[in-house]
N, C-alpha and C positions, 0 to 999 in steps of 0.2 A: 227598812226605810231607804228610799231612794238614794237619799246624796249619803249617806253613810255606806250604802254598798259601792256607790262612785270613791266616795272618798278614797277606801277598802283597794278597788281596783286603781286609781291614782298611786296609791302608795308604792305597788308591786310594778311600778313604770319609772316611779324619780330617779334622778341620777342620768337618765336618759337624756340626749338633746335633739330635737331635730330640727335642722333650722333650713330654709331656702335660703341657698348663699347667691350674690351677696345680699346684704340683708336690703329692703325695700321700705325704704323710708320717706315721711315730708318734708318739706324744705322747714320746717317751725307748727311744734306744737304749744297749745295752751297751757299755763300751769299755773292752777287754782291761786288765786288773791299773789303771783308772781309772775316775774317776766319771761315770755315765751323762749323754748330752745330750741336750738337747734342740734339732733341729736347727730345728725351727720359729722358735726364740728367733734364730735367729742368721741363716737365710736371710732374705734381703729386710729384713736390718738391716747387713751390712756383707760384703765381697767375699767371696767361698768359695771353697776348690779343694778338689775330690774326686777322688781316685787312688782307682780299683776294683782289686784285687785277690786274691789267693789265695796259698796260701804252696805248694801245689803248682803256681804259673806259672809258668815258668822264664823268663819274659822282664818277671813281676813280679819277680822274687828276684833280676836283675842291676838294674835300679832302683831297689832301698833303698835303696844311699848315696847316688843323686842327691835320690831323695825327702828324704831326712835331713836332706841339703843345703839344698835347696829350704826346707825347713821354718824352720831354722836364721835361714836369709837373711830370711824373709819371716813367721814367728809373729805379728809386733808390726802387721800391717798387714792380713793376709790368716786367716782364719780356716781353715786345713787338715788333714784327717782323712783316714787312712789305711783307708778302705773295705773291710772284708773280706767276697767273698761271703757266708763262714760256709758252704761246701757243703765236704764231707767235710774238717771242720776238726777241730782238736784242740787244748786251750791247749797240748799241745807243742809242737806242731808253728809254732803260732804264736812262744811267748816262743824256742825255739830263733834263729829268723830275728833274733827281735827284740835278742836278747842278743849275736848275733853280727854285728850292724851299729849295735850301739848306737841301738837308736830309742828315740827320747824323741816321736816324731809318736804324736796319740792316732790306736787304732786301733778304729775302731768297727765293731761287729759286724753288718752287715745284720741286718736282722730279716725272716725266712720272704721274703727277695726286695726287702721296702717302697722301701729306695731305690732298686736298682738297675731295680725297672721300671718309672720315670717314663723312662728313656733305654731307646733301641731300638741298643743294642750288644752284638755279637755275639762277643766274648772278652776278656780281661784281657792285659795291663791297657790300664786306659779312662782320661781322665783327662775330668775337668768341669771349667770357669774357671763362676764366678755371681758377677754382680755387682753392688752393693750393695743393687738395687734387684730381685733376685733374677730377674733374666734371666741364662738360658743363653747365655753372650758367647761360647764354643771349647771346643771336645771334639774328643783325638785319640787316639789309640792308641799313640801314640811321644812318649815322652820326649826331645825335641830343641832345637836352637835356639829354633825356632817357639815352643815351648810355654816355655821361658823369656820369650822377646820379652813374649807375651801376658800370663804373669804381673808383669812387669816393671810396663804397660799398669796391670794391674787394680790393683795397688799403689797407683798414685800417680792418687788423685781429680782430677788437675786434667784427664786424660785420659779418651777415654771408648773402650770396644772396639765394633765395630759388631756386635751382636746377630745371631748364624748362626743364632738357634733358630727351629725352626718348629714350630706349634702342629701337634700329628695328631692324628686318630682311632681308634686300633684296635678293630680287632673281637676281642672274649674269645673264646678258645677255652674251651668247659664241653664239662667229661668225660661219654660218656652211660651213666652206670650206670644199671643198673635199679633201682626204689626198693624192689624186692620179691624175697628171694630172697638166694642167696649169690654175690659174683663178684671177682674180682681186681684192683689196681691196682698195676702196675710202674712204676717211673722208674729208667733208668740211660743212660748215654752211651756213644754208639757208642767213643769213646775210651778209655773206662774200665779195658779187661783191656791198655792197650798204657801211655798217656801216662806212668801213675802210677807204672810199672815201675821204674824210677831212681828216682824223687823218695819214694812212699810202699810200697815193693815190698810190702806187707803185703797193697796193697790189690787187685793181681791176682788172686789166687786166688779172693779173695771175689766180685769182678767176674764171673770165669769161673763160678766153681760158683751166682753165681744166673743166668746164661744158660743152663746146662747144666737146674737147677731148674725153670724157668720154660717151657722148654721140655715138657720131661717130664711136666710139670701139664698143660699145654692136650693134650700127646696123650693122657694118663690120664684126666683127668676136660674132656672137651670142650662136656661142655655149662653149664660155668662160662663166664660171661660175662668176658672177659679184654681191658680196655685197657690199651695199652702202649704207653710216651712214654719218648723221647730227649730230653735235655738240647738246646736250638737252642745254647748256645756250640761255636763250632769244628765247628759241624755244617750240610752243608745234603743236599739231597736226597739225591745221590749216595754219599754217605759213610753214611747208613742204605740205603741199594741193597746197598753194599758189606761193611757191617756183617750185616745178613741174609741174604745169602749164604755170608759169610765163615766163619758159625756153624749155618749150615742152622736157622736160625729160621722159625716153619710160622705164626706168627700175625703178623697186623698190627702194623707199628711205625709210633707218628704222633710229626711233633717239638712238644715243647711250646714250639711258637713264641715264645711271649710270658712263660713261667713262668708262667703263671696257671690249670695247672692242678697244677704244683708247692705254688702259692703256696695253692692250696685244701686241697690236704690237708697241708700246712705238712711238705714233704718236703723235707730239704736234703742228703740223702746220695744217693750213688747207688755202689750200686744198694739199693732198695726195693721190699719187695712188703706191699701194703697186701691185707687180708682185710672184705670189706665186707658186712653182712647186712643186708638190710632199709635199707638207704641208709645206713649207721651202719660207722664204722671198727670191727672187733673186736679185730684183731691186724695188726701193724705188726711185719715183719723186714727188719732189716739186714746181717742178718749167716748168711752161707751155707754153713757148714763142717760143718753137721748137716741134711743135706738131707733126709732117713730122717726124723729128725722134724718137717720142715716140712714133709712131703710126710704125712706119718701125722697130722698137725693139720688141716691142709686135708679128706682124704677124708674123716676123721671127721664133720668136717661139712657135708661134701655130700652127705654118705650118710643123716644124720637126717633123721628123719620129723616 
């Protein structure tokens, strides 16, 4: 099974950190039914822990009540926020969770990606330790002993954790639309018509009818210039081998390694197909239950003169 062999390899990487120093932040994030932060104020003024997650993880959603827990024991010492990627989110779906494990931890909303891609990790949930002096001390994937000991560690200043982070460099991935002209841009995950199945069943179909869509477009109108990116959580090569097969998909899938070309066209659902004219976004669809007319908005304007 896909995310269980992620998981699998997840595991045999925690403990690792890697972080783009210094970190790359907003001036104020959103936090669910609380008042916005600013996380600039508070990193690299007194210890942090950051739990990434989503409320479609199911291996986030068995870790509320330690998170809760955690919080509970360590508010007065450690400054801790409940990280939400915000990709195919909903407040219900959020205060649901939240109401049914009693969370009182603030849960802040990523914004289009900003926090999560100073860290090169590849599913939820993630967990960050920073410590006062705003270095990256431990990031793991499993909520366990380990990561107890360590927040134990970052709590009490008379101790220090030995610093796992290391500085990288990544190379951007930039999307190559033409600047001239009309062309396509997709985002969705090779997981998308299966994981969601249990947790957001709504969201299958929609997943399905724009693979189905997106398809149909590049065989209709082929000479629309069509890029098309896969979520990197939970995904590596094979699993897009496997995904475009699985679907008889006829155009290139590339994954967006890094979110940043998510993070350019500020897409946080998947799936999406963005409509692009002259370098300029026109029309942005999320939702695929009317294909007839997404498909009759496109030609129309690939056919003007």
């Amino acid at each position: 099974m896909l995310i269980f062999r992620w998981y699998l390899l997840l595991l045999a990487f925690a403990s690792i950190g890697l972080q783009a120093n210094p970190l790359q932040l907003d001036e104020q994030y959103a936090v669910f039914d609380g008042q916005p932060v600013n996380l600039k104020e508070v990193i690299g003024h007194k210890p942090v822990y950051i739990k990434f997650w989503a409320t479609w993880c199911l291996d986030c959603r068995k870790e509320l009540p330690s998170l809760q827990k955690t919080y509970e024991q360590y508010r007065d010492t450690i400054a801790i926020y409940a990280v939400n990627l915000n990709i195919n989110e909903t407040d219900e779906y959020i205060r649901t969770l939240q109401q049914k494990h009693k969370l009182s931890i603030p849960i802040v909303m990523d914004n289009n990606g900003s926090i999560a891609s100073n860290f090169q990790f590849h599913g939820t949930p993630f967990h960050v330790l920073i410590n006062a002096q705003g270095e990256v001390v431990y990031t793991t994937y499993k909520d366990d002993a380990a990561l107890q000991q360590q927040l134990q560690q970052l709590a009490n200043p008379g101790k220090n954790i030995t610093t796992l982070t290391k500085t990288i460099t990544q190379e951007k991935q930039t999307a190559a639309i033409p600047s001239t002209g009309l062309s396509l841009v997709y985002f969705s995950a090779t997981w998308c018509d299966w994981y969601m199945k249990d947790i957001h069943p709504e969201m299958t179909p929609n997943c399905l009818g724009a693979i189905k869509l997106v398809n149909s477009l590049h065989q209709q109108l082929p000479q629309l210039s069509l890029q098309a990116y896969v979520t990197h959580l939970w995904t590596e090569q094979k699993d897009v081998d496997d995904y475009v097969k699985k679907f008889s998909i006829v155009y290139p899938v590339n994954i967006d390694s890094d979110n940043r070309i998510a993070q350019h066209y500020r897409s946080n659902e998947y799936p999406t197909l963005l409509v692009i004219n002259n370098g300029k976004e026109i029309n942005r669809f999320t939702k695929f239950d009317s294909p007839a007319e997404i498909t009759k908005t496109i030609t129309t304007l690939a056919t003007k003169k």
